[in-house]
N, CA, C and O atoms as a DFTB+ gen file, in Angstrom:
556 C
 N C O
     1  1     -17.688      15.439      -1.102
     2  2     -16.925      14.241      -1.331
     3  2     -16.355      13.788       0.016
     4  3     -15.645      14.548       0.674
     5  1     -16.675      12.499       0.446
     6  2     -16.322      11.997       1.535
     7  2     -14.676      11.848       1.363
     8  3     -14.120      11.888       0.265
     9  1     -13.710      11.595       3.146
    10  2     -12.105      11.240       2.908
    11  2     -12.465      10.561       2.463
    12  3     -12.930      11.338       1.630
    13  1     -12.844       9.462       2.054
    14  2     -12.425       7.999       1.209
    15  2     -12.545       7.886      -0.388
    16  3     -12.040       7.326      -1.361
    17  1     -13.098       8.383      -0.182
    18  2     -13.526       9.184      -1.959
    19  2     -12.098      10.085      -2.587
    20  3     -11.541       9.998      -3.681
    21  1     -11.765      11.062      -1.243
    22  2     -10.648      11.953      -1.235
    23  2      -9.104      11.188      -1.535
    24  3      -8.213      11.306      -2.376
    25  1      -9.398      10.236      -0.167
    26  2      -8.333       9.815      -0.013
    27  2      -7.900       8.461      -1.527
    28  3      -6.768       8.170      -1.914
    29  1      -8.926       8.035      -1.935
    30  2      -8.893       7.029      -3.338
    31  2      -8.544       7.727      -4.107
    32  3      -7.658       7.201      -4.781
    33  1      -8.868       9.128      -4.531
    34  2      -8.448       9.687      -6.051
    35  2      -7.040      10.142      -5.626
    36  3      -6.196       9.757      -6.436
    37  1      -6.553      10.820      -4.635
    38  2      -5.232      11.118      -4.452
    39  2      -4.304      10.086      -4.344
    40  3      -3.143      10.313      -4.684
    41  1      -4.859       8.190      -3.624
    42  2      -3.669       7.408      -3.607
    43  2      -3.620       7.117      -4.972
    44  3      -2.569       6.656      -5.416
    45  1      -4.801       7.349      -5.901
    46  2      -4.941       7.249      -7.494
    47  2      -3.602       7.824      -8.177
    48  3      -2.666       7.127      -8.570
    49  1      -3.669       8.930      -8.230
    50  2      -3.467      10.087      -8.683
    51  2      -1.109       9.526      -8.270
    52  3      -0.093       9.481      -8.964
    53  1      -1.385       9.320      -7.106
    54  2       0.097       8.829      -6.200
    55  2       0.668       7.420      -7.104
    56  3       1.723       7.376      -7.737
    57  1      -0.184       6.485      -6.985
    58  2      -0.016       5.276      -7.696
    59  2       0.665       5.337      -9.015
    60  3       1.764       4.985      -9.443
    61  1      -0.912       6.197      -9.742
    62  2       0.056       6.342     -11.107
    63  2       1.402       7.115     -11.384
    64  3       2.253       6.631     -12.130
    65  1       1.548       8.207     -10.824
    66  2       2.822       8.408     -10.760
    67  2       4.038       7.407     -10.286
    68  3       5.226       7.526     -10.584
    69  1       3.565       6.612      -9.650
    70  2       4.961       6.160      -9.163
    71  2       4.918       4.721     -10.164
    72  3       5.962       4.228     -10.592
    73  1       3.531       4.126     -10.469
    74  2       3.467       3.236     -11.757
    75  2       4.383       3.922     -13.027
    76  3       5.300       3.353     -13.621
    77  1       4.084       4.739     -13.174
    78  2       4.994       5.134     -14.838
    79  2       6.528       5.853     -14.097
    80  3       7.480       5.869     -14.878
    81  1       6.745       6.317     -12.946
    82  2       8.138       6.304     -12.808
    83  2       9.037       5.424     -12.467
    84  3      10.237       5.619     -12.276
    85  1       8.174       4.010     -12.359
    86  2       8.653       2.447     -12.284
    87  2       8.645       1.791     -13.202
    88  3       9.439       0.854     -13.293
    89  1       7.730       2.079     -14.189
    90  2       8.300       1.447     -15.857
    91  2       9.231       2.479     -16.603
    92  3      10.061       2.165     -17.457
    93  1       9.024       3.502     -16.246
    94  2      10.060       3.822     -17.081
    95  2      11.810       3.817     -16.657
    96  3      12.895       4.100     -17.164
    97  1      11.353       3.404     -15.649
    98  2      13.096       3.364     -15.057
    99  2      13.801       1.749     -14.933
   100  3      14.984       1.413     -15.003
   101  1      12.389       0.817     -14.693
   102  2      12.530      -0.504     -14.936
   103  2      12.394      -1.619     -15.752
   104  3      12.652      -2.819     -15.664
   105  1      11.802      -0.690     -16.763
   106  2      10.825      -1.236     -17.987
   107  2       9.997      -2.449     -17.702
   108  3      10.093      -3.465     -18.392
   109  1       9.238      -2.349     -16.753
   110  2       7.866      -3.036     -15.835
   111  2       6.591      -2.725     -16.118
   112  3       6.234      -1.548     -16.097
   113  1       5.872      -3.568     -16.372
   114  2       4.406      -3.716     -16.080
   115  2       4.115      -4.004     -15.395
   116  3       4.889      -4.790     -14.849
   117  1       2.276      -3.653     -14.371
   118  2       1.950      -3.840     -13.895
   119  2       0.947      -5.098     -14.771
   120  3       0.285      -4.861     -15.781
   121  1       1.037      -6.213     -14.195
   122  2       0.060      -7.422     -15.073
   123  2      -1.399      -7.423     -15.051
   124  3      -2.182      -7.623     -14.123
   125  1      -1.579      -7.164     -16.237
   126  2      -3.087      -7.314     -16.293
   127  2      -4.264      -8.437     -15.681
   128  3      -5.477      -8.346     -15.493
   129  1      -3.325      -9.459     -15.490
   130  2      -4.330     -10.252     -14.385
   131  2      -4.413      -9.603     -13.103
   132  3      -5.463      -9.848     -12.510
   133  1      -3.580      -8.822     -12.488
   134  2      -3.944      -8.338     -11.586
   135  2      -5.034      -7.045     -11.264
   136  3      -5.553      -6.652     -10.219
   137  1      -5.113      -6.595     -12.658
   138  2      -6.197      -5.617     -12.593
   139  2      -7.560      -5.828     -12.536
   140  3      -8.120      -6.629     -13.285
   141  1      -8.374      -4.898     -11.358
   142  2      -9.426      -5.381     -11.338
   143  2     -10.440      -5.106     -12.009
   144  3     -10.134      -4.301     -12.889
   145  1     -12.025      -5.510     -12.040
   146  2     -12.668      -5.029     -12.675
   147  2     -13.426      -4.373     -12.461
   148  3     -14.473      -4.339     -13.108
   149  1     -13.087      -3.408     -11.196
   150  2     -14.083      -2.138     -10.795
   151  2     -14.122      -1.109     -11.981
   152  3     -15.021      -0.459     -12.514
   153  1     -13.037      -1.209     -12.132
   154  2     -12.920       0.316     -12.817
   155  2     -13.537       0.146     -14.570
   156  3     -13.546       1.099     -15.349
   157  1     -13.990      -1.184     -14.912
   158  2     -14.400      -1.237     -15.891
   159  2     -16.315      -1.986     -15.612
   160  3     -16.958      -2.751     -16.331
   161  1     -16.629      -1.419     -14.473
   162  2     -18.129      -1.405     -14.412
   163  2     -18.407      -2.727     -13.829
   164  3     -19.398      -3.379     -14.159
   165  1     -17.221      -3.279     -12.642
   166  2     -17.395      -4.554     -12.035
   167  2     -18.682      -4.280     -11.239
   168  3     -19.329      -3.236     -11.322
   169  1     -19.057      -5.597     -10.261
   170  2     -20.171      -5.791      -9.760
   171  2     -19.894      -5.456      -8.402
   172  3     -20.567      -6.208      -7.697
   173  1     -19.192      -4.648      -7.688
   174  2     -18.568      -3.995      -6.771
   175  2     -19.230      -2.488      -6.525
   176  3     -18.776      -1.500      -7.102
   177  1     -20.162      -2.433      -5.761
   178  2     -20.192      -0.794      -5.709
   179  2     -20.431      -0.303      -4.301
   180  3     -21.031      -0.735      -3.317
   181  1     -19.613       0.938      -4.642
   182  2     -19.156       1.547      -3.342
   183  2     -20.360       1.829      -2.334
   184  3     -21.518       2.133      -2.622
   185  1     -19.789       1.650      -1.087
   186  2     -21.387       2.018      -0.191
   187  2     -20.462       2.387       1.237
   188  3     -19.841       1.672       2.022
   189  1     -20.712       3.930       1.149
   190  2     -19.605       4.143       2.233
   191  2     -18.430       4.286       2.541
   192  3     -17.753       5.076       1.883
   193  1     -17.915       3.641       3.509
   194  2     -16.161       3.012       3.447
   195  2     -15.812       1.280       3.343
   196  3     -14.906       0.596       3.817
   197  1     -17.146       0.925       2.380
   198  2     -17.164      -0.808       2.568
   199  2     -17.493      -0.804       0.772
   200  3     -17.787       0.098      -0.012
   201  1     -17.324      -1.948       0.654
   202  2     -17.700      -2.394      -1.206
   203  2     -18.876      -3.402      -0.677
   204  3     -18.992      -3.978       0.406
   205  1     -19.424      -3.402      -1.449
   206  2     -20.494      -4.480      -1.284
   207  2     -20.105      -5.757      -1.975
   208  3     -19.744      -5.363      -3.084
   209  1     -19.977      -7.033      -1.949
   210  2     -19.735      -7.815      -2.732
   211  2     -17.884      -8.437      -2.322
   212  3     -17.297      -9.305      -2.968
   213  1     -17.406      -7.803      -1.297
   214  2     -16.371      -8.243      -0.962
   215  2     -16.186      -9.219       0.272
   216  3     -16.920      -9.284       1.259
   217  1     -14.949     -10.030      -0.018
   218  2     -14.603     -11.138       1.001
   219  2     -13.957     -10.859       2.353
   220  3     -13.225      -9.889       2.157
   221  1     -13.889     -11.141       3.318
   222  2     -13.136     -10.764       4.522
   223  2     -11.793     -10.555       4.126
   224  3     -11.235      -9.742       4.863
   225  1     -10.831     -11.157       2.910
   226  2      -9.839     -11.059       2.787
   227  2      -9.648      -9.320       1.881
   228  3      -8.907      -8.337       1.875
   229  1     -10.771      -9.809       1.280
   230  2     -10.450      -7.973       0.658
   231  2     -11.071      -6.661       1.443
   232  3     -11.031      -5.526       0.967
   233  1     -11.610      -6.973       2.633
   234  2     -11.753      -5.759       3.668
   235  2     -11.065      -5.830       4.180
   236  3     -11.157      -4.781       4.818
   237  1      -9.892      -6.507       4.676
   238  2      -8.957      -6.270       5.331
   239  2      -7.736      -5.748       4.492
   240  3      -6.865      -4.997       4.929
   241  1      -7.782      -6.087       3.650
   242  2      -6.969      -5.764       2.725
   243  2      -7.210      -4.081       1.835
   244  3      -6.646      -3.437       0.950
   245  1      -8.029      -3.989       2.455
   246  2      -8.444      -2.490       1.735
   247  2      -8.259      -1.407       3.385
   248  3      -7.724      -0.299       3.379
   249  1      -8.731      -1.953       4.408
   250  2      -8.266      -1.375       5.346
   251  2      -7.289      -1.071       5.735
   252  3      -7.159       0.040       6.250
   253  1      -6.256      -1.938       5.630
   254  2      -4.754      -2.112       5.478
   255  2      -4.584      -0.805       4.410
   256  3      -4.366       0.191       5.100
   257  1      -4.593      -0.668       3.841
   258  2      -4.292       0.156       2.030
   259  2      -4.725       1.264       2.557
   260  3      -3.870       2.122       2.335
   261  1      -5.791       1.795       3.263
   262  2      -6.104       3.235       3.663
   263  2      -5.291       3.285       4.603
   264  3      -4.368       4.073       4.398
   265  1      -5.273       2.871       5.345
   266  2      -3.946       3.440       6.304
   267  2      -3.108       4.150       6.065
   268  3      -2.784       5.228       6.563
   269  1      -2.297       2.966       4.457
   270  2      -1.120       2.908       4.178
   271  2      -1.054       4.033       3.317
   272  3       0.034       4.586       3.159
   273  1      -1.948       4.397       2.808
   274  2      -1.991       5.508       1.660
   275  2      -2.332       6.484       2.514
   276  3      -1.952       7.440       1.838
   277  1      -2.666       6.850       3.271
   278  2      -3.257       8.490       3.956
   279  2      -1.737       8.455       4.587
   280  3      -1.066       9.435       4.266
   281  1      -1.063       7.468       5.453
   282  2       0.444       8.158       6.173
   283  2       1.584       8.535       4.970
   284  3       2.385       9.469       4.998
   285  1       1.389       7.426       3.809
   286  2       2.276       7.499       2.742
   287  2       2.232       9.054       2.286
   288  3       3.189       9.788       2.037
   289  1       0.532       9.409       2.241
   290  2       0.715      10.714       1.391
   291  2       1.408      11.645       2.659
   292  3       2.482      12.235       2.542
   293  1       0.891      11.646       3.409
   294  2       1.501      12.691       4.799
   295  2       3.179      12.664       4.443
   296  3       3.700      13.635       3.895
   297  1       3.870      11.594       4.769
   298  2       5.121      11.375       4.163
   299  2       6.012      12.250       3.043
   300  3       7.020      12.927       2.844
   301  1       4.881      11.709       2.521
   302  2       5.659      12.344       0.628
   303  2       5.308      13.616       0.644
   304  3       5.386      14.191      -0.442
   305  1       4.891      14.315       1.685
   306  2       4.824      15.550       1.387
   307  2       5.557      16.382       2.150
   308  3       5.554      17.612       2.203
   309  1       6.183      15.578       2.736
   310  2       7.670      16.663       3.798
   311  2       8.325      17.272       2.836
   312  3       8.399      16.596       1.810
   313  1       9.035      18.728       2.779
   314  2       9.517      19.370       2.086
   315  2      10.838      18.470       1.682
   316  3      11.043      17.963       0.579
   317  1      11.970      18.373       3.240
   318  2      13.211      17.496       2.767
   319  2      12.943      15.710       1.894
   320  3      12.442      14.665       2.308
   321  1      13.534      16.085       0.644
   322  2      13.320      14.801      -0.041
   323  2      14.139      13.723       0.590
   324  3      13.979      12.579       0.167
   325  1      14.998      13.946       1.553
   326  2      15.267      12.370       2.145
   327  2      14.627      11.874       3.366
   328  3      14.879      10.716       3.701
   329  1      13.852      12.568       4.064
   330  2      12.847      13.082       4.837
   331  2      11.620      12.329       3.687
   332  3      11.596      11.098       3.712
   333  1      11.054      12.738       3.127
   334  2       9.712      12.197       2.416
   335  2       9.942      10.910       1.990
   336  3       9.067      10.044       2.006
   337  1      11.243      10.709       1.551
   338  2      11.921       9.073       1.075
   339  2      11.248       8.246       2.553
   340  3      10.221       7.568       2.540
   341  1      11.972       8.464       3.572
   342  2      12.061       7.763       4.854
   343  2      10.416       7.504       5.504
   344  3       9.970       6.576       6.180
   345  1       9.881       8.536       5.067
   346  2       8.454       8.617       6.176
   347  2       7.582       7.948       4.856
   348  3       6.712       7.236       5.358
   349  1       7.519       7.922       3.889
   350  2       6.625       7.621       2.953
   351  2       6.984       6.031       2.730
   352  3       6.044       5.279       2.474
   353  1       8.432       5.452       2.828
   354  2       9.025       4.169       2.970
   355  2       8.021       3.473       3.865
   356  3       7.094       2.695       3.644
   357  1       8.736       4.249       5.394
   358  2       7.726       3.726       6.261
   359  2       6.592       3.103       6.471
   360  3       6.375       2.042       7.057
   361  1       5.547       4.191       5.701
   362  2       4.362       3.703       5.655
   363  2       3.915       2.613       4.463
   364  3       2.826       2.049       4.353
   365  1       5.172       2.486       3.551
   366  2       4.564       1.416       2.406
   367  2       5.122       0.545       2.947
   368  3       4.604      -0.520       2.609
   369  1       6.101       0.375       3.777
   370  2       6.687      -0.851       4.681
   371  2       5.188      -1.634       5.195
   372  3       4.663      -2.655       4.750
   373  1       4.835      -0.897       6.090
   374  2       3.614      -0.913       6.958
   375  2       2.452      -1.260       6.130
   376  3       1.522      -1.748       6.774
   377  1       2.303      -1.156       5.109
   378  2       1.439      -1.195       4.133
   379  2       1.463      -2.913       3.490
   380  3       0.500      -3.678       3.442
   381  1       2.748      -3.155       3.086
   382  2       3.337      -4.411       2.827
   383  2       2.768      -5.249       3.779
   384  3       1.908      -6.082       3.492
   385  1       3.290      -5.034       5.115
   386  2       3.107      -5.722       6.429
   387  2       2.137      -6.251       6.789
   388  3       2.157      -7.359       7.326
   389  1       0.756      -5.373       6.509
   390  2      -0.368      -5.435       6.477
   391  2      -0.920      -6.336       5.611
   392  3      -1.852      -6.963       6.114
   393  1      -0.616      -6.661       4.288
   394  2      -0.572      -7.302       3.187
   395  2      -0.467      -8.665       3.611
   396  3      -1.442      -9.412       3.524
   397  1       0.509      -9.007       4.012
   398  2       1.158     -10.086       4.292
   399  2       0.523     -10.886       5.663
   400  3       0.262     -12.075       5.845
   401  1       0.438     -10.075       6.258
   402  2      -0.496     -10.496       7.330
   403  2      -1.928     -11.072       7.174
   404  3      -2.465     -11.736       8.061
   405  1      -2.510     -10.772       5.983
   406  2      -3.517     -11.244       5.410
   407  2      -3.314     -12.017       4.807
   408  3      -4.016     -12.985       5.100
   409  1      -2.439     -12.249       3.736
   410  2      -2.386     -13.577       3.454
   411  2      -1.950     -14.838       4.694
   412  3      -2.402     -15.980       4.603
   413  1      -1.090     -14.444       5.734
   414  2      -0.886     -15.498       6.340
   415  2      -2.456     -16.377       7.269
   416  3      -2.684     -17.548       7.575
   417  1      -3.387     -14.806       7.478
   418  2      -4.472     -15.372       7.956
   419  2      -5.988     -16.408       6.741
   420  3      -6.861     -17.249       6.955
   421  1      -5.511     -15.687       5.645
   422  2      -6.438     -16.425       4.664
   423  2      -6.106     -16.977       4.191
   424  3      -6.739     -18.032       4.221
   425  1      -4.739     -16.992       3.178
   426  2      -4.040     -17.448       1.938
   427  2      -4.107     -19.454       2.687
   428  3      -4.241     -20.074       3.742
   429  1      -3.951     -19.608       1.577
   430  2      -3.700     -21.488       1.662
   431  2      -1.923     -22.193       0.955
   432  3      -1.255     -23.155       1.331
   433  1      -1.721     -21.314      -0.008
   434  2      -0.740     -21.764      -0.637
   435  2       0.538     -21.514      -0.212
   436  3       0.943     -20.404      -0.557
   437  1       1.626     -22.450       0.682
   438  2       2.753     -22.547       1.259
   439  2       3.468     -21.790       0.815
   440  3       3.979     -21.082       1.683
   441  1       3.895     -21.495      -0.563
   442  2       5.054     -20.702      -1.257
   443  2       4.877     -19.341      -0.605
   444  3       5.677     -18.755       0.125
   445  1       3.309     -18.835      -1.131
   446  2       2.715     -17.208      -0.708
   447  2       2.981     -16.903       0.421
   448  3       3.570     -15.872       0.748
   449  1       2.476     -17.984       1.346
   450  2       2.547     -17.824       2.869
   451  2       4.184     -17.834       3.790
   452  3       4.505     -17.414       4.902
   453  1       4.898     -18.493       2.745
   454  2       6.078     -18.292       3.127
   455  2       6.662     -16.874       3.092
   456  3       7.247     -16.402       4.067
   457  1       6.447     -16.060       1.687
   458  2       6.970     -15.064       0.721
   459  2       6.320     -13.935       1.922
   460  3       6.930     -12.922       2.263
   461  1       5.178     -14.279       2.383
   462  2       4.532     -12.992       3.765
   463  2       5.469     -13.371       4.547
   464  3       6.488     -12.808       4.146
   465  1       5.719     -14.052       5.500
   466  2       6.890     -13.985       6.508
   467  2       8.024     -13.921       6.490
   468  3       8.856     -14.104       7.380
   469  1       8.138     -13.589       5.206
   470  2       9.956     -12.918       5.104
   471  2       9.559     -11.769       4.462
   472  3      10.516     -10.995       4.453
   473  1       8.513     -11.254       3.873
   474  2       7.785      -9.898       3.999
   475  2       7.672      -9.283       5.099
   476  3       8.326      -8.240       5.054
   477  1       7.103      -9.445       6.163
   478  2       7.054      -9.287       7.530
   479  2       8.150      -9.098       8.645
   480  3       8.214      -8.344       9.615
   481  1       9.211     -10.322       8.010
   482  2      10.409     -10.124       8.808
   483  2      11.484      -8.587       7.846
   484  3      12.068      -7.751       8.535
   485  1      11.510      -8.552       6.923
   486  2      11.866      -7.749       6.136
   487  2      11.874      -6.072       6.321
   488  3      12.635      -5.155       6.630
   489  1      10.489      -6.328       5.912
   490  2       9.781      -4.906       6.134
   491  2       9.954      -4.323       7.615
   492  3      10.232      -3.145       7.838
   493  1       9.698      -5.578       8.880
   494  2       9.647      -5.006       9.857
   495  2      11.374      -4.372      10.428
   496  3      11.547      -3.523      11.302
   497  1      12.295      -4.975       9.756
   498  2      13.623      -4.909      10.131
   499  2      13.679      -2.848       9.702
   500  3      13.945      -1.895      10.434
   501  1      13.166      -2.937       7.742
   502  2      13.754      -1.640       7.206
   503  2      13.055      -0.839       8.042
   504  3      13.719       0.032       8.603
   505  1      11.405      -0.912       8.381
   506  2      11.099       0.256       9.491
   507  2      11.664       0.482      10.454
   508  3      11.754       1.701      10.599
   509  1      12.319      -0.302      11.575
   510  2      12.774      -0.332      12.678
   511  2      14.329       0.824      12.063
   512  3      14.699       1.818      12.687
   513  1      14.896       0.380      10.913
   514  2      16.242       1.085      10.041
   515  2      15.912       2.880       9.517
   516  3      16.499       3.951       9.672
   517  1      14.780       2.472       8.917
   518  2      13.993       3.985       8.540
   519  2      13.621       4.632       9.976
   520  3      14.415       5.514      10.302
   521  1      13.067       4.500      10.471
   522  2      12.140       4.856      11.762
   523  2      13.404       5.626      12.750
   524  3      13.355       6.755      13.238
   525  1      14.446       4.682      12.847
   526  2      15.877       5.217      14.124
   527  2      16.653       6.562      13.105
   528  3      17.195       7.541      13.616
   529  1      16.527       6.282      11.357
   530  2      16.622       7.589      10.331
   531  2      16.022       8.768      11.224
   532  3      16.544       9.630      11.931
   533  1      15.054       8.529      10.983
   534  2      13.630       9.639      11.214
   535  2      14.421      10.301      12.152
   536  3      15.126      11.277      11.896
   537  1      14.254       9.548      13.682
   538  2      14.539      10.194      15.036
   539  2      15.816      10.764      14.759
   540  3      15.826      11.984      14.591
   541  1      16.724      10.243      14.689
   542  2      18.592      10.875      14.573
   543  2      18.235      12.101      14.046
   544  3      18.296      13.180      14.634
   545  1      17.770      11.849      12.647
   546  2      18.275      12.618      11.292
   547  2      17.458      14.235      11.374
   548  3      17.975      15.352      11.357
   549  1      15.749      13.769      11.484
   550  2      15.171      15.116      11.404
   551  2      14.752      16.115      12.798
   552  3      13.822      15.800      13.540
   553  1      15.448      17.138      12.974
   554  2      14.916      18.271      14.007
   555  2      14.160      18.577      13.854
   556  3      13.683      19.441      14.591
């Protein structure tokens, strides 16, 4: 089994946990329009570390997401839990960032494109807040 293979079933495996410890604490769904239709035998199939059948906006957007999920898991696995809070933040900060950055290069619709650059300004502030954590806090 290739990392990407590895690294998909574990951000899997990460996701859903933190999906059902977010409805049950927020009573949230994740919306079914947003779900895709790989997982129900879409016209998407894997070849490598690329999908076949995807747009420049969703390779970047999936590149972005491996990143964000291989440092996230590194993160969440520091023994100190305010320590795994901070480094796993981090990287979904970064993850966001990444996000947003793509829409500002593809997206068309003003509202979205707005909602990324105060994503961007946001995110980049709490890393810079998390990140000076990190250094102080952990020996």
């Amino acid at each position: 089994m290739n990392i990407f293979k590895k690294t998909l079933i574990a951000s899997s495996v990460l996701a859903a946990a933190v999906a059902v410890s977010t409805i049950a604490s927020a009573q949230m769904a994740y919306p079914d329009k947003c779900k895709s239709d790989m997982a129900s035998g879409g016209d998407m199939a894997m070849q490598g570390h690329q999908m076949s059948g995807m747009t420049n906006h969703q390779q970047e957007s999936m590149d972005g997401m491996k990143a964000m999920n291989m440092n996230m898991m590194q993160g969440m696995m520091k023994k100190d839990a305010d320590v795994s809070f901070a480094c796993g933040m981090i990287a979904h900060h970064m993850g966001a960032i990444s996000m947003a950055e793509v829409e500002l290069k593809h997206g068309d619709n003003p509202d979205l494109r707005a909602k990324a650059r105060k994503i961007i300004d946001d995110q980049t502030k709490e890393i810079k807040e998390l990140t000076a954590w990190v250094e102080k806090e952990v020996k």
